[in-house]
C-alpha positions in Angstrom: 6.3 9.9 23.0 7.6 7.9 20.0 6.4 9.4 16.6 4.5 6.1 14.5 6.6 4.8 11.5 3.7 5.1 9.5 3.1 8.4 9.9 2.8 10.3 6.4 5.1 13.5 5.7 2.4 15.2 4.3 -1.1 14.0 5.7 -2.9 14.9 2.7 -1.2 11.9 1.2 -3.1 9.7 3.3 -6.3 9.3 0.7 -3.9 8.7 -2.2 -2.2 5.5 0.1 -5.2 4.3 0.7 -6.2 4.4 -3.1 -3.1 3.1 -3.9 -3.6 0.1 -1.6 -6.6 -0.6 -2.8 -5.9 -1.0 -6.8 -2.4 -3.4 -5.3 -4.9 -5.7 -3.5 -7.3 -5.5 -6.4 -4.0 -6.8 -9.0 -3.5 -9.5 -6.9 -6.8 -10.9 -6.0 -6.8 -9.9 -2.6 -11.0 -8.9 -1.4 -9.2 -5.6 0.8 -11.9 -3.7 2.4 -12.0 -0.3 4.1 -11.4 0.0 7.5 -10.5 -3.1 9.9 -8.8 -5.9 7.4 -7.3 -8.1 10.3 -8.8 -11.5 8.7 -6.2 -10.8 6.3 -3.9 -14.1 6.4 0.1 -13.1 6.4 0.7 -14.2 2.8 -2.6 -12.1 1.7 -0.9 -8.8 3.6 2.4 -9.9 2.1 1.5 -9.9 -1.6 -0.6 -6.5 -1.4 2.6 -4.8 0.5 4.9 -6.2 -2.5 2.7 -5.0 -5.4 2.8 -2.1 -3.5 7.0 -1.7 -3.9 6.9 -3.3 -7.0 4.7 -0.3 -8.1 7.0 2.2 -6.9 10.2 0.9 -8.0 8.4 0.6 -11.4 7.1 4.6 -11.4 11.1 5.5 -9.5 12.6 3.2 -13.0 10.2 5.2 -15.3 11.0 8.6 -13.5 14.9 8.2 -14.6 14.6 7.5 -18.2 
């Protein structure tokens, strides 16, 4: 059986995704609630997933100076 791709290294991890998720949808306006968010339109999903990189990319940026 094929393993998920989003399957967390460390399961513990899975609270702080979810946190982190959360405070991306709340930055860009997005009403994300927990549990089942399928009545999410594309471009709604789009913008939380790219706050989401553009978060990380900030923290990896910070992490190297």
């Amino acid at each position: 059986m094929a393993k998920s791709s989003n399957t967390l290294v460390n399961p513990n991890a899975r609270d702080a995704m979810d946190r982190f998720k959360m405070e991306a949808a709340s930055q860009v306006g997005v009403n994300l609630k927990n549990g089942y968010n399928g009545d999410l339109t594309s471009r709604e999903a789009g913008s939380i997933g790219g706050q989401m990189v553009r978060k990380m990319i900030e923290a990896y940026e910070n992490g190297l100076k």
